[in-house]
N, C-alpha and C positions, 0 to 999 in steps of 0.2 A: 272586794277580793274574790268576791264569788265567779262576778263577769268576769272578773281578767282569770283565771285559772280556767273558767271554761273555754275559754277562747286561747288558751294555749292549748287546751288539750285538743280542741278543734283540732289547729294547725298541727300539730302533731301527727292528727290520724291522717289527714289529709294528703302530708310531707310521706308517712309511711304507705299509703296507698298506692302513692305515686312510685315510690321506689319499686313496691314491688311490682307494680305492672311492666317498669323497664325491666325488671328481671325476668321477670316471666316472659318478656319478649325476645329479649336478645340470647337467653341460656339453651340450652342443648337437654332434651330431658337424659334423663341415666341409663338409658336404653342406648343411646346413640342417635336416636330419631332427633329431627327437630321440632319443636314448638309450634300449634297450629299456626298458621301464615298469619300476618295482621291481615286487619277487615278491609283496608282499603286495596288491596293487592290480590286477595282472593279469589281465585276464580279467572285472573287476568293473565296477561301473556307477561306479566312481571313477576310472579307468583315464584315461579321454579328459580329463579335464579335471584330472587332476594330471600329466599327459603335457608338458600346455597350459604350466602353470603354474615346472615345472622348467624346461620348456625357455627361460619367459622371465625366469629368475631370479628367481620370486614368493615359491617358497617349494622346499627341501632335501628331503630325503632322508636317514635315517639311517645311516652306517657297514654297518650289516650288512644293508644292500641292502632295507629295508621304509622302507614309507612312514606306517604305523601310525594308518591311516587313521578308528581306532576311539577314539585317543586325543583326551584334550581338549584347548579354546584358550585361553588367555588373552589378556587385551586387549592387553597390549602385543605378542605375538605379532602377533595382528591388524591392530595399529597397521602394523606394519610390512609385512604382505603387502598393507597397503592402497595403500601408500606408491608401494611397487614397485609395484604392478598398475596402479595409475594416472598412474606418471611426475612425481610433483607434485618442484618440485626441494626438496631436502631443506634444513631448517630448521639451522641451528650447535646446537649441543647446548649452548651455551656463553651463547644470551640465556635471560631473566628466564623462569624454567618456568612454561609457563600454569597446570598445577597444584602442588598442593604436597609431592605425594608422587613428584614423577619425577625430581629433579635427583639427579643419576651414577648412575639407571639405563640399563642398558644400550639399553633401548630409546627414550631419553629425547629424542632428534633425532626418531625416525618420530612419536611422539604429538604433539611438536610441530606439525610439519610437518601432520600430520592435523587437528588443532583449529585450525591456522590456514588450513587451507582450510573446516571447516565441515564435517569430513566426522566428525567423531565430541567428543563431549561426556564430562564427567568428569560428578562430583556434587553436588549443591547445598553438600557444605562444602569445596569447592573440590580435592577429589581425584579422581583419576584410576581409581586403584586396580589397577596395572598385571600382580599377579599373581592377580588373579580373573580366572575362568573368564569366557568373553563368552556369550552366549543367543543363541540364534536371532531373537528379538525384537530384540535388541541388533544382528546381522548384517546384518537385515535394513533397520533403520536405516540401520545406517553406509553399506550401498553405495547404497539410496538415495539418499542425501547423495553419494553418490561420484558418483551421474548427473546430479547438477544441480538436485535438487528441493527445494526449500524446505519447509518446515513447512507454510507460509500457501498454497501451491499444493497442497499435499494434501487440505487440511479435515479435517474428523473430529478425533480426540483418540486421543493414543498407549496402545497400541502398535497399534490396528487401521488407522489408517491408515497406518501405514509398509507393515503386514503387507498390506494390499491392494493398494497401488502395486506392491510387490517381487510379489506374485501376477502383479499384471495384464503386469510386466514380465517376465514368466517367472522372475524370480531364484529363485524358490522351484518350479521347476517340478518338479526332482526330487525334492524334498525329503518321504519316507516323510510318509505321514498318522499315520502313530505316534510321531514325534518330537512331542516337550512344546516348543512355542515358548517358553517361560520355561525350560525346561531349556538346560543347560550345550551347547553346538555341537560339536560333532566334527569333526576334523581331515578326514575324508573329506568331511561334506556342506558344511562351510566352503569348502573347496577347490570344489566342483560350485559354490556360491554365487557364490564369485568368479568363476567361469568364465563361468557363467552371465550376472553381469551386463555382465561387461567386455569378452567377449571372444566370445561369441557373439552373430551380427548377428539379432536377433530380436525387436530392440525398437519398440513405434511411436513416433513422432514426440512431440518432448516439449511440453510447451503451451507457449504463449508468455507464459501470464500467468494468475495467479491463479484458479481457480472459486470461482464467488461463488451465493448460492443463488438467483438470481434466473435461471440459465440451465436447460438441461435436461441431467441430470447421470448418467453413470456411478456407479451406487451403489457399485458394487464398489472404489470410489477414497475409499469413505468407513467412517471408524471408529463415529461418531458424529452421529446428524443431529439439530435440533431443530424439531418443526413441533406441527401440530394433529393431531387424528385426526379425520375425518369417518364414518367406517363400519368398524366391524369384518368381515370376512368370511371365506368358505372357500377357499382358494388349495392349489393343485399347487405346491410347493416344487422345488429345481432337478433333486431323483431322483425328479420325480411322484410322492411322496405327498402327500397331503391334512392342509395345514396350516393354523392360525389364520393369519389377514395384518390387515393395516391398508390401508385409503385414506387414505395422508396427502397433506396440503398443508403444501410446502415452497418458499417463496418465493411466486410464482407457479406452482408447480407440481405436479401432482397424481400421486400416485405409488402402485401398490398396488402391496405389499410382503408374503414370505409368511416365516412361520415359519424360522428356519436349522434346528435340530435339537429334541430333543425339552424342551432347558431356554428356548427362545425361544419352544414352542408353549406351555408352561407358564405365561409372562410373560406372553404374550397370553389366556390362557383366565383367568388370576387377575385382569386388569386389567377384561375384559369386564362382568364382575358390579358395578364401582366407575367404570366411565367416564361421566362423563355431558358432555353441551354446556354447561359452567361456564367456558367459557376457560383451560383447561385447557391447560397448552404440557408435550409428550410430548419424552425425549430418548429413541430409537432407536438402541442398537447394534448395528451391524450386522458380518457377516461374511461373506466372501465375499457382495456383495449383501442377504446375507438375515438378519433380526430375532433377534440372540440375547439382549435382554435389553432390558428398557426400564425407565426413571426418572419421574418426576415433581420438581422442586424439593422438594416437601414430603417424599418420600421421601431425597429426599439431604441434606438438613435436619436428618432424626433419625439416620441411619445412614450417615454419607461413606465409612466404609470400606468399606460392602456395595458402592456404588457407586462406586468405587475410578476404575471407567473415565470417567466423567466430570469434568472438571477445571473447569469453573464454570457453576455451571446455580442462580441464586438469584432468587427471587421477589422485587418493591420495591415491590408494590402495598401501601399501609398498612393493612395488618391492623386495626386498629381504627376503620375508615372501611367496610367492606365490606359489600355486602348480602348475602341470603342466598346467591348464587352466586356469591361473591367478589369482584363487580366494586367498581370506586367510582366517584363520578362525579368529572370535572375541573373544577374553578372557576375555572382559569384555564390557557392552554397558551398557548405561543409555541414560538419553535424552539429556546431552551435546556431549555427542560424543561415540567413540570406541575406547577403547586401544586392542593390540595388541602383543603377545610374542610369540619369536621363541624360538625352540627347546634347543638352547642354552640361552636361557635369555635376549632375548636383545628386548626391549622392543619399540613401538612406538604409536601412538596415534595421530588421525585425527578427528577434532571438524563437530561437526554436525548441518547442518543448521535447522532455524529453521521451515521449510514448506521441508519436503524433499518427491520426487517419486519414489516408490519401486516397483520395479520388482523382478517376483522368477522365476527360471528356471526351468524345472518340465519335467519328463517322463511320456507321455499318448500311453498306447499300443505301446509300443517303439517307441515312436516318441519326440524329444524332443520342447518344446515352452517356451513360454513365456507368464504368467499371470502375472496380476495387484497385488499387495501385500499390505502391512501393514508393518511400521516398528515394532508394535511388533512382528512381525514374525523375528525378526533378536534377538538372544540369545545366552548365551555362546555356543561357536565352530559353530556358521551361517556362513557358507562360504559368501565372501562377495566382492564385487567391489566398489568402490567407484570416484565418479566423482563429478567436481565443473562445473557448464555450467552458471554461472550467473558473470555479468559485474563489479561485486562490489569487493573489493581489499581482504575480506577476503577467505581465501580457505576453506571450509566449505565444506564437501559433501549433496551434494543435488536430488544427483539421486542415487539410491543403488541396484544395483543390487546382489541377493541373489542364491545361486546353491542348489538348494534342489532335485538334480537328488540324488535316490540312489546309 
């Protein structure tokens, strides 16, 4: 009776020691201050910003005094320090689960709570998937989302646009250039992420409405651009080396852009040899500002996986109407769309979006380019190309380019 009472009282002290070391970790002394940093974080470039985050109950600390800062997250983890760090009031764990793998997990209120603000998304077969690891691509998302930014205010095509916004807003400002953004996020620079975005004042002014390509645009807000190319040329990239760029036209706007690194001077030196003034519509990935990969429709046509980063970039010009440089002409246009007849009669017809950008091809002193246009400039027999570059299911062209070389 004696062993077994000692050994409860063991367990006891044990169980109470424990408690109180997580308290003494995660509490706030009565001063307002916080709690010396745990010992594994001390002293590190993790320290101020999980200091931040204990203090305002975001996220714990281990029992034996580490913050294990090297370990990984998972999304429901995340869900929940999202929850906390931005005050949203928490969702009943008890309505209809947005997805289908979260009802009576533990983390099953904060996910909620979080997809019903808009701050974070499951997966196309309606799961969440709450013990996978989250990415820094994925981080960089959700707090995005967490500052108020829409998809459609971003532009570009995921993950490079979220990844530039979270750039330009510093969220990622710490974050080593040797971490893999598709790799799994660690508990130390998740923690810096969220400090960074929520709680340190260093952000600018958020737009009040959508960029649309028609203005003059911070590239560095963009994943993915679609325009013409007018000129290839030699450009100083952002560490003064001497890289492949493009002069493109993007809306109304003309824009010379240089190589990012050495797989985007690559994309530019292999395209150089094949580009010609055919009407020709270029998608542009870009990173940090600068060109690391570029497409064609026809190239995303045969290989979608290669071009992964693109999410709808398809040509509607009727292939078996075209002359030798792709164009064809229109036999008839109004404001729904263009129909179209070949020489033999056979007739076809592509609907017209309802905001489209038009480009015309043009000879100056025999040189050929590219200017900004007007769709009334498209009338019977307008040579014409026609392109869909928008995410929405219907095929509607929405870019047009026009050949008006003599």
């Amino acid at each position: 009776m004696k062993k077994l009472l000692a050994i409860v009282l063991c367990l006891i002290m044990v169980l109470m020691s424990i408690s109180f070391a997580f308290a003494d970790e995660t509490a706030a002394d009565a001063d307002g201050g916080s709690q010396p940093p745990l010992k594994d974080v001390a002293g590190t470039q993790y320290e101020e910003a999980v200091a931040k985050l204990i203090a305002e109950n975001v996220v714990n600390g281990y029992p034996d005094g580490t913050f294990r800062p090297h370990n990984k997250v998972t999304r429901a983890e995340v869900a929940k320090m999202i929850v906390l760090a931005t005050g949203e009031k928490q969702t009943a764990a008890g309505e209809t689960p947005v997805f289908t793998d979260i009802k009576g997990h533990w983390a099953e209120s904060y996910v909620q709570t979080a997809a019903n603000a808009g701050i974070l998304n499951g997966y196309p077969d309606k799961t969440f998937r709450p013990e996978q690891t989250v990415t820094y691509y994925e981080m960089a998302k959700i707090l995005v989302a967490a500052k108020g930014y829409t998809e459609d205010q971003l532009g570009g095509t995921w993950p490079d646009n979220y990844m530039n916004k979270a750039a330009e807003l510093k969220i990622t400002a710490d974050l080593p250039e040797t971490e893999d953004p598709a790799g799994s996020a660690l508990r130390g620079e998740t923690a810096r992420m969220i400090y960074n975005a929520l709680y340190k004042a260093q952000q600018p002014e958020e737009p009040e409405k959508p960029i649309t390509p028609d203005e003059k645009l911070n590239l560095e807000n963009y994943g993915c651009l679609y325009g013409v190319i007018n000129e290839f040329c030699g450009v100083s990239n952002k560490d003064e080396n001497s890289v492949n760029g493009v002069d493109f036209l993007l809306g109304k706007n003309y824009y010379t852009i240089p190589a990012y690194d050495n797989a985007g001077n690559s994309a530019l030196e292999a395209l150089k040899g094949t580009a010609e003034p055919d009407g020709t519509l270029y998608a542009l990935r870009l990173r940090k500002g600068e060109i690391s990969n570029v497409a064609t429709a026809e190239q995303v046509a045969a290989d979608p996986d290669a071009y992964s980063w693109v999410k709808t970039f398809v040509e509607l010009t009727p292939a078996n109407m075209t002359d030798v440089n792709g164009f064809v002409k229109v036999y008839e246009a109004d404001a729904a769309g263009f129909l179209f007849k070949s020489e033999a009669g056979v007739s076809a017809s592509v609907d017209l979006a309802e905001k489209a950008v038009v480009y015309k091809l043009v000879e100056n002193d025999g040189e050929f380019e590219y200017e900004p246009a007007k769709l009334s400039d498209v009338r019977k027999n307008t040579k014409v190309r026609l392109y869909d570059v928008t995410k929405d299911k219907n095929e509607e062209a929405n870019v047009i380019i026009i050949d008006d070389r003599d």
